[in-house]
Backbone bond lengths (Angstrom), bond angles and torsions (degrees), N, CA, C in turn:
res aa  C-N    CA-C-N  psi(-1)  N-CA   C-N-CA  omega(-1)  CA-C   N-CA-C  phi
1 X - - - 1.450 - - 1.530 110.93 -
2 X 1.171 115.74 -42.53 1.570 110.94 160.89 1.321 155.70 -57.71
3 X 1.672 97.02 -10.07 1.362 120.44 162.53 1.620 109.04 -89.04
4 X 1.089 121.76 -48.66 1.553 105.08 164.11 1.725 121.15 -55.39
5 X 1.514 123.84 -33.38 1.190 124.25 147.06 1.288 112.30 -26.11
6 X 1.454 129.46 -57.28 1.335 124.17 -132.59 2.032 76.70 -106.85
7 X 0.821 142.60 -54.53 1.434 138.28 167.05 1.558 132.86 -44.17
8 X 1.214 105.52 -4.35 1.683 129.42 -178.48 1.544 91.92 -108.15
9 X 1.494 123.65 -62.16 1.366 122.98 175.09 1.323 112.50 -46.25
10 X 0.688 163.23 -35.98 1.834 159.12 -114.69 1.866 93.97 -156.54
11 X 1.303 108.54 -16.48 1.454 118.78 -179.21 2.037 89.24 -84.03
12 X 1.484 88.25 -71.65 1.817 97.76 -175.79 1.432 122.95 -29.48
13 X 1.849 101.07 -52.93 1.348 105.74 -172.61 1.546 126.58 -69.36
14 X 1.539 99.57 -25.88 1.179 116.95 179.68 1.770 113.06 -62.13
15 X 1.383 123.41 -52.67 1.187 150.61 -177.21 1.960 93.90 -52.78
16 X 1.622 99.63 -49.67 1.321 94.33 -156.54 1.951 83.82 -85.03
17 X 0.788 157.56 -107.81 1.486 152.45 173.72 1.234 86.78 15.86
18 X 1.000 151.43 -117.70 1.769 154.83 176.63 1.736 102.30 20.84
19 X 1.690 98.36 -76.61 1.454 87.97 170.26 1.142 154.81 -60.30
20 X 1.727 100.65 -46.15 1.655 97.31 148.61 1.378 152.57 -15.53
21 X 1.328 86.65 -73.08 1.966 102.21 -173.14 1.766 91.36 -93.10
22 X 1.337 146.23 -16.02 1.156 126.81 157.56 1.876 105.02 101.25
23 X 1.645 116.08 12.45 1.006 136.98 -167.82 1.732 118.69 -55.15
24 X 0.997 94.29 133.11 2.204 91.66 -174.68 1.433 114.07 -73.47
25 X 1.719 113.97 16.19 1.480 97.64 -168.73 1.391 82.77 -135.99
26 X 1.660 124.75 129.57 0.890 137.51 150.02 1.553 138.03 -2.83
27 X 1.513 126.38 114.10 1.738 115.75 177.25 0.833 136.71 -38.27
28 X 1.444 110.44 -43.17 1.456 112.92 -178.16 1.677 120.89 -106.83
29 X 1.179 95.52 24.74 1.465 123.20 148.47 1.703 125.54 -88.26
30 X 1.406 85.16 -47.61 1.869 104.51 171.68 1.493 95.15 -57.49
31 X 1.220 120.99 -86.84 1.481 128.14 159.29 1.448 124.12 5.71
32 X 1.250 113.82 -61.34 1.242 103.66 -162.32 1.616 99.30 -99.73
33 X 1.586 128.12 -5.80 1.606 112.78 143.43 1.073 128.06 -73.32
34 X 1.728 125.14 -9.08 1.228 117.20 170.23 1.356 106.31 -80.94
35 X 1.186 128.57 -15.66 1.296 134.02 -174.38 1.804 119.79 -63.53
36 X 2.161 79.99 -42.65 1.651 104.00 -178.72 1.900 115.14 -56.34
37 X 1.678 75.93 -48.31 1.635 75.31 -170.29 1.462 113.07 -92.76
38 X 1.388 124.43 19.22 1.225 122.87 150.03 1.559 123.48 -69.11
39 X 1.463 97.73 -41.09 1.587 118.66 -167.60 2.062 88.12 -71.46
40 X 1.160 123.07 -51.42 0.941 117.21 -168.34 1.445 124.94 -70.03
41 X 1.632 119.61 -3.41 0.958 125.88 -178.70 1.159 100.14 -91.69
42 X 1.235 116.74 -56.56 1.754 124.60 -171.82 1.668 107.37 -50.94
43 X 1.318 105.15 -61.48 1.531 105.17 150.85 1.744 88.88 119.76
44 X 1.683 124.12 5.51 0.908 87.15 -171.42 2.392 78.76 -156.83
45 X 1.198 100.74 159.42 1.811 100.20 176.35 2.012 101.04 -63.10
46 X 1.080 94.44 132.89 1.570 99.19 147.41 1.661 113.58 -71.58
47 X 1.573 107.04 133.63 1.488 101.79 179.31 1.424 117.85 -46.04
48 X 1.710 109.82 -53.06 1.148 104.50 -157.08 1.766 98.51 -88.53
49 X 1.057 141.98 -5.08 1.758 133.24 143.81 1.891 112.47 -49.45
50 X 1.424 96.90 -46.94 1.507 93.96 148.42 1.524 140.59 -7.64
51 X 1.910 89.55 -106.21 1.360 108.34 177.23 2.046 110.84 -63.74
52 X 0.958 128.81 -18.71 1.196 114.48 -173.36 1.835 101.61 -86.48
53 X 1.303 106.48 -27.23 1.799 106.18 -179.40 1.483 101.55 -79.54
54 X 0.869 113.42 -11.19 2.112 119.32 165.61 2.009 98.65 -80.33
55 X 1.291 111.04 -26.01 1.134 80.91 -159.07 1.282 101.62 -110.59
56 X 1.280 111.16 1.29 2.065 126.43 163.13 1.500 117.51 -87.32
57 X 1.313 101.81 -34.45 1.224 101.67 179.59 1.944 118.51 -56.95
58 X 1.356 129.28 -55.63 1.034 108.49 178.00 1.605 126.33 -54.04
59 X 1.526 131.85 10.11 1.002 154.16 -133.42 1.224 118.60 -126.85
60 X 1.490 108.15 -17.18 1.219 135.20 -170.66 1.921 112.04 -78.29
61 X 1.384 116.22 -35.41 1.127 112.48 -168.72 1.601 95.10 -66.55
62 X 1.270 118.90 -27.39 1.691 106.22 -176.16 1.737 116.96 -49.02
63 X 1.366 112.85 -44.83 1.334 125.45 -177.58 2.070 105.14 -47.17
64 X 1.008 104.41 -14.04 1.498 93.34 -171.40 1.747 98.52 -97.67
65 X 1.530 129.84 0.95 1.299 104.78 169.93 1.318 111.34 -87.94
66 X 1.064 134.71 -22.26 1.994 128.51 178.00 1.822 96.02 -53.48
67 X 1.273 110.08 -21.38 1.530 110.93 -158.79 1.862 94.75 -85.31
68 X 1.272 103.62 -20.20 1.822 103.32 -151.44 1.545 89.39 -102.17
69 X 1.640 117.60 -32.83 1.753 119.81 166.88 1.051 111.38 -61.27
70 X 1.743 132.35 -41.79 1.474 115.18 -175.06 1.545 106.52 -70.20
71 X 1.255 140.28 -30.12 0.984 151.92 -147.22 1.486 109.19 -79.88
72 X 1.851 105.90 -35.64 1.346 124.14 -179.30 1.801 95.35 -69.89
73 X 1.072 93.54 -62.03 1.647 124.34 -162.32 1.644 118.07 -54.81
74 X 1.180 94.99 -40.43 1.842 111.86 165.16 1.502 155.06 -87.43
75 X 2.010 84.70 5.96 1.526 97.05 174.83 1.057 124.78 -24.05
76 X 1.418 153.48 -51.17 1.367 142.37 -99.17 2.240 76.86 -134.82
77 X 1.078 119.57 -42.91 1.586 132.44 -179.99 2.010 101.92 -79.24
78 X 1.398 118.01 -23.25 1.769 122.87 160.29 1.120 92.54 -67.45
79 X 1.211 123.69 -70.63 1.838 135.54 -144.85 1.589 106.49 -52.25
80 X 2.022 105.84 -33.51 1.473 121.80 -171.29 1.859 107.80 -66.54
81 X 1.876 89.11 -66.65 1.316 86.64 -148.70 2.365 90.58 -108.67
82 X 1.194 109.79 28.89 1.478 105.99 -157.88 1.924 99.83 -54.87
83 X 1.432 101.28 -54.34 1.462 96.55 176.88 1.851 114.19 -35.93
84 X 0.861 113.53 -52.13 1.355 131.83 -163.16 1.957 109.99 -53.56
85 X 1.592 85.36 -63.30 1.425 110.43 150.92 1.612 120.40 -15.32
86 X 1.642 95.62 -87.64 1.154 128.93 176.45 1.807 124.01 -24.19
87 X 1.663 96.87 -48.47 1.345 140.09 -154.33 2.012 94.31 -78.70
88 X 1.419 79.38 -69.87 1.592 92.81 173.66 2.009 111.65 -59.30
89 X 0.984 108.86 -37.60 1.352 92.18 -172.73 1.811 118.62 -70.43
90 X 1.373 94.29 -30.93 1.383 103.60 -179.17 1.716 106.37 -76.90
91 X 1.157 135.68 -56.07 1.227 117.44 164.82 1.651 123.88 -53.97
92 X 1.273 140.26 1.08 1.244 136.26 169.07 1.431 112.56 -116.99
93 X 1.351 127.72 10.83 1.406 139.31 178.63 1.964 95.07 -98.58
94 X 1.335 116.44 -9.74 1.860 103.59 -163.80 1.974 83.62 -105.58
95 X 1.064 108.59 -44.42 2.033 101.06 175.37 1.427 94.52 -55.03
96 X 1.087 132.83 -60.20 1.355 133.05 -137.41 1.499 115.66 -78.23
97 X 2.008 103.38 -25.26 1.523 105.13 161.60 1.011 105.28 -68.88
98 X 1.763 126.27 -54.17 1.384 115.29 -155.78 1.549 124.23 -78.50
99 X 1.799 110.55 -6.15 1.082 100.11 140.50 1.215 144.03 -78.72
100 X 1.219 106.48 -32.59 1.787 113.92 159.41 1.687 126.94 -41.02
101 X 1.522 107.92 -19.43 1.598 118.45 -156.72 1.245 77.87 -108.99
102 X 1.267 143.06 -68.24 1.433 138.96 170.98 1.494 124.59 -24.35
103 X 1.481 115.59 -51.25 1.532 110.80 175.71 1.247 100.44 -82.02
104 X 1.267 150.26 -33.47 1.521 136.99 168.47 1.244 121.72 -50.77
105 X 1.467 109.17 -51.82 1.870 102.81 159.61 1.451 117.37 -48.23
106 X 1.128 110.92 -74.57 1.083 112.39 -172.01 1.790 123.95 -37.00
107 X 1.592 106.39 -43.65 1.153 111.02 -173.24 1.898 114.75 -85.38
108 X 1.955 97.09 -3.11 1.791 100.66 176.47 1.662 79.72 -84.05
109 X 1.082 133.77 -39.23 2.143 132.65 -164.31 1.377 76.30 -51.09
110 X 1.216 134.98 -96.97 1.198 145.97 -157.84 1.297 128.42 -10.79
111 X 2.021 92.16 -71.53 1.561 100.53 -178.85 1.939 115.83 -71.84
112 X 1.336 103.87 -5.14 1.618 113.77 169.95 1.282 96.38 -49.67
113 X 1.112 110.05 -69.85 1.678 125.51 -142.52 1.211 93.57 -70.04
C-alpha cells in the first residue's frame, strides 16, 4: 500500500507543479521525472514501490483502449491533422525508447547489486 502511496505522491506533485508555473508538459509526466530522480538519488527501488509496479504493470495494456476509441471516434480531426499526428508520433517514439532502455539498464545495474 505504500508504494501506491508513493505513486499518487509523485502523481499529485507533478499535477500540482503543472499547475502552478502553467507548464506545456503534462503532470504526470512532471511526476514521473520527479519520481526518476528520486529513485536515482536513493540509488536503489523501495520494496514496496516494487511489489505494487509488479502488480500495475500487467495492467497497462488497458490504457491503450481510450487511445483505440478516440481513434474510432475522431475521424473527421485524423482526416485533418493525421500526417501531422503521424509526424509527431514517430519522432517522440525514438527518446521515449531510449529512455525506456536507459531506465531498464540502469534499474537491471541496480537489482544486480
Amino acid at each position: 500500500m505504500t508504494g501506491l502511496l508513493v505513486l499518487l505522491f509523485f502523481l499529485i506533485a507533478g499535477n500540482l507543479l503543472q499547475s502552478s508555473f502553467a507548464l506545456p508538459i503534462p503532470g504526470s509526466i512532471i511526476g514521473m521525472l520527479l519520481l526518476l530522480v528520486f529513485l536515482m538519488i536513493r540509488g536503489r527501488t523501495p520494496e514496496s514501490l516494487s511489489q505494487i509496479s509488479k502488480t500495475l504493470s500487467p495492467l497497462l495494456p488497458l490504457f491503450i483502449i481510450p487511445v483505440s476509441v478516440g481513434i474510432v471516434t475522431q475521424k473527421e480531426l485524423l482526416a485533418e491533422n493525421g500526417i501531422a499526428l503521424l509526424v509527431i508520433m514517430a519522432v517522440s517514439i525514438v527518446p521515449g525508447a531510449i529512455v525506456c532502455a536507459a531506465i531498464m539498464k540502469i534499474g537491471r545495474k541496480n537489482s544486480a547489486e
